[in-house]
C-alpha positions in Angstrom: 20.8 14.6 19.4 22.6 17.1 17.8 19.7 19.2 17.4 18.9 19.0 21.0 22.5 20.0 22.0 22.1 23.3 19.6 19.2 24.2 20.9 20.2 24.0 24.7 23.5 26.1 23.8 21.6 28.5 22.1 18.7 28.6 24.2 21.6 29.1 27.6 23.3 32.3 25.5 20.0 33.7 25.0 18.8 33.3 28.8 22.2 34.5 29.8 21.9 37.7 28.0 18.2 38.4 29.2 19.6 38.2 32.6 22.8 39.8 32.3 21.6 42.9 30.1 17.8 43.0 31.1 16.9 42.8 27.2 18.0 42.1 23.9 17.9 37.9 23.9 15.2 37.2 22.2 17.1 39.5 19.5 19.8 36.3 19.4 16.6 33.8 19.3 15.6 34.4 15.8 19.3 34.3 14.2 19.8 31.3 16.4 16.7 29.8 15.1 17.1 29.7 11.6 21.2 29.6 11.0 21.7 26.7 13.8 18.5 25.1 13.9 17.1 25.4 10.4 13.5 27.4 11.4 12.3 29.4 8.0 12.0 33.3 9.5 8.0 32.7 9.4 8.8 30.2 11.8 11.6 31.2 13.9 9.3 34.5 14.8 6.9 32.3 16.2 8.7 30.5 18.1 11.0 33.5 19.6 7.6 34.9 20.9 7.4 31.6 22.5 10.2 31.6 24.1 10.4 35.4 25.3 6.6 34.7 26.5 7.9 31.9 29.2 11.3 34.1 29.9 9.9 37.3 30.4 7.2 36.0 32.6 9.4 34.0 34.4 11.5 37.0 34.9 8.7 39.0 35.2 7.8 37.2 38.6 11.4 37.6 40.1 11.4 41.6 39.3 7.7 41.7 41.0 8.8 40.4 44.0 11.7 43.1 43.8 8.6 45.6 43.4 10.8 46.6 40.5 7.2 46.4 38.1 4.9 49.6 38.1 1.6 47.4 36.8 -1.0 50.3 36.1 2.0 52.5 33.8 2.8 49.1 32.5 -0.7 48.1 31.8 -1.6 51.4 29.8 1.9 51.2 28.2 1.3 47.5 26.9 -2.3 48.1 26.1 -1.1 50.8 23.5 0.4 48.1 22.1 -2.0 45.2 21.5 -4.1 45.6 18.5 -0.7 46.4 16.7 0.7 44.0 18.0 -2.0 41.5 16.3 -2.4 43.0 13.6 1.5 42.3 12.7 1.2 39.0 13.9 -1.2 38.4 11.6 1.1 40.1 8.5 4.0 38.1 9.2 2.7 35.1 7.7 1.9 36.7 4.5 5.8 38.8 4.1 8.3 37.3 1.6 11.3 35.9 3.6 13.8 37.8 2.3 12.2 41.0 3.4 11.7 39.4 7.3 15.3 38.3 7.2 16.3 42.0 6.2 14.2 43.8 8.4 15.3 41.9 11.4 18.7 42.4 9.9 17.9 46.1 10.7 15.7 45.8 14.3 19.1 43.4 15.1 21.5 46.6 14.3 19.5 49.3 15.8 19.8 46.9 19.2 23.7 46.6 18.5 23.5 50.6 18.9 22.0 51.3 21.8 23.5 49.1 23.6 26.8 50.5 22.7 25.0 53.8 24.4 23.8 52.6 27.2 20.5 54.7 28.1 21.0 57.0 31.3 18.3 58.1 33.8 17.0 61.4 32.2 15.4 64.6 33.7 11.7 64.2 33.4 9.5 65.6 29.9 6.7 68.0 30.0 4.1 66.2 31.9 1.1 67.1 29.2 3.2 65.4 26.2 3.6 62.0 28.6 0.4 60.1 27.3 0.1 60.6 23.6 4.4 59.5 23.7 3.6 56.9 25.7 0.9 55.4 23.5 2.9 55.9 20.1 5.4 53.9 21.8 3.8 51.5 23.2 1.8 50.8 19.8 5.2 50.8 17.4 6.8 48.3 20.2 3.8 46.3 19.6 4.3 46.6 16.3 7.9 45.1 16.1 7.4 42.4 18.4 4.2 41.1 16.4 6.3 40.9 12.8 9.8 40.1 13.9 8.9 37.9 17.1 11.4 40.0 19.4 10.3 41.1 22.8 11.7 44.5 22.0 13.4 45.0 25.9 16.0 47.5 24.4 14.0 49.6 23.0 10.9 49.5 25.9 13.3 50.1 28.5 14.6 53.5 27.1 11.2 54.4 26.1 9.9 54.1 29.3 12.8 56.0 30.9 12.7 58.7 28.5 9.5 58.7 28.1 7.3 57.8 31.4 11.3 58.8 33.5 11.1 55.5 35.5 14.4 54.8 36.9 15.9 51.9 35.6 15.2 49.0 37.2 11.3 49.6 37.1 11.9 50.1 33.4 13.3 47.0 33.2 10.8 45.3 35.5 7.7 47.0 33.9 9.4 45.9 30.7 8.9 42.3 31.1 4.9 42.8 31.7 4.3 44.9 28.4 6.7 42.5 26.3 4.7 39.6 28.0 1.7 41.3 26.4 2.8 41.9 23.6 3.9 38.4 22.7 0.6 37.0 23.7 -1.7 39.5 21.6 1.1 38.1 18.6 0.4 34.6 19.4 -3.3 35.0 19.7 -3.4 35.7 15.7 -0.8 32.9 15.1 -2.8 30.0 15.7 -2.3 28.2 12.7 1.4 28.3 12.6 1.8 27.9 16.5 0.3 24.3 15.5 3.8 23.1 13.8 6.2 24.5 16.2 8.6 22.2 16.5 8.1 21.5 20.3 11.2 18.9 20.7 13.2 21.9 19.9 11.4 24.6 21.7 10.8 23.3 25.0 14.5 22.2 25.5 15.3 25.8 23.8 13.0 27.5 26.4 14.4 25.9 29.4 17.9 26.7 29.0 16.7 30.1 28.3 15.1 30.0 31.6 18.1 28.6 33.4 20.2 30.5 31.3 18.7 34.1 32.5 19.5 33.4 36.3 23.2 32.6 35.8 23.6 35.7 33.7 21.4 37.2 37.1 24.7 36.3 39.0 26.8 37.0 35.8 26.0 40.8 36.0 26.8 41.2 39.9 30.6 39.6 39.0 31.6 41.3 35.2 30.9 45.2 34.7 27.5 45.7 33.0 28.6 48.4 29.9 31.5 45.4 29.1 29.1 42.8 29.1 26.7 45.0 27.6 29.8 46.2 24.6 30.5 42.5 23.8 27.2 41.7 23.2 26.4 44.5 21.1 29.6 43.2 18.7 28.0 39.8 18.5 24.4 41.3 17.3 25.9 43.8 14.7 27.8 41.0 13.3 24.7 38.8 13.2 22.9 41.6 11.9 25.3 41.6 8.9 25.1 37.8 8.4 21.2 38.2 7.6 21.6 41.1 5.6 23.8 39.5 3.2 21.6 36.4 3.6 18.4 38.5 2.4 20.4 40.4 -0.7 21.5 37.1 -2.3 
């Protein structure tokens, strides 16, 4: 029972920061998953591209009726992304621990600092450079979500403003469909370990998440967003530090 209560907790804070910020829940899944509810990384990956699959398309659906999502950009972004995307899916399975733990450590703390700078709408790039960025982006986000098992919404949201100069909220709508994708393509190649996913801890896990990402929907409208976005940031650099000292000793 215990279990069940840790994972609806967890699985709430993680829905409420996907809704508040936009992005960088799923980053709290994986900590969440192994400290609190005893997941080796191996399998706390998996099951954060779980749960960011059923958030971000659940999300996804809200932000499409807000014609917030740009399909064909998004499309082209997240096909970029794919094959990398399976490919490190694939890897995971064969890393040591330790070295997961530590390079989520890393993704975790890079995360911590952008959100401390929040991205700005930015002038528009030269228009010739636009694809081949947009494809290097779109395959190294691909990348990072198939090893680590993060949807990557901090850094595909200031990619695709800097890069493709969508204004925010269509970065953060097309977002959700390329880290939907993603996580699918990572899935696809984790067939075997999918199979012992604890489900009595994921489904409940999921579901608050769900819940979880429209209160912090109605969160963001009441508490300013760079506070929100600040506080967070101080909880993922000190869980970034808690797995790196983890994977050193």
């Amino acid at each position: 029972m215990s279990e069940l209560i840790l994972a609806l907790i967890a699985g709430g804070v993680v829905g409420l920061a996907l809704g508040a910020l936009g992005g960088g829940g799923s980053v709290l899944a994986v900590p969440a998953l192994i400290y609190l509810l005893g997941f080796t990384p191996a399998a706390a990956s998996t099951a954060a591209l779980l749960i960011v699959l059923a958030t971000s398309l659940t999300a996804l659906y809200g932000h499409a009726r807000a014609r917030n999502v740009r399909w064909r950009a998004g499309a082209l972004f997240a096909a970029a992304g794919l094959l990398p995307a399976a490919a490190a899916g694939a890897l995971a399975a064969r890393l040591p621990q330790p070295l997961l733990t530590a390079a989520f450590a890393a993704v975790a703390a890079v995360a911590a600092v952008r959100m401390l700078r929040p991205v700005q709408d930015v002038p528009a790039g030269p228009r010739g450079s636009r694809p081949a960025r947009a494809a290097g982006a779109g395959a190294g986000l691909g990348a990072l979500t198939g090893l680590l098992g993060v949807g990557g919404g901090f850094l595909a949201v200031p990619a695709l403003v800097t890069v493709l100069a969508f204004e925010m909220q269509a970065a953060i709508g097309t977002s959700l469909l390329v880290i939907s994708a993603n996580s699918l393509a990572s899935l696809a190649t984790r067939g075997a370990t999918t199979a012992g996913v604890d489900w009595a801890v994921i489904g409940p896990f999921t579901g608050a998440a769900i819940l979880g990402a429209w209160d912090g929907k109605r969160l963001a409208t009441r508490i300013s967003g760079p506070l929100l976005q600040r506080a967070f940031a101080v909880v993922l650099l000190a869980a970034a530090a808690f797995m790196l000292a983890d994977a050193l000793t």
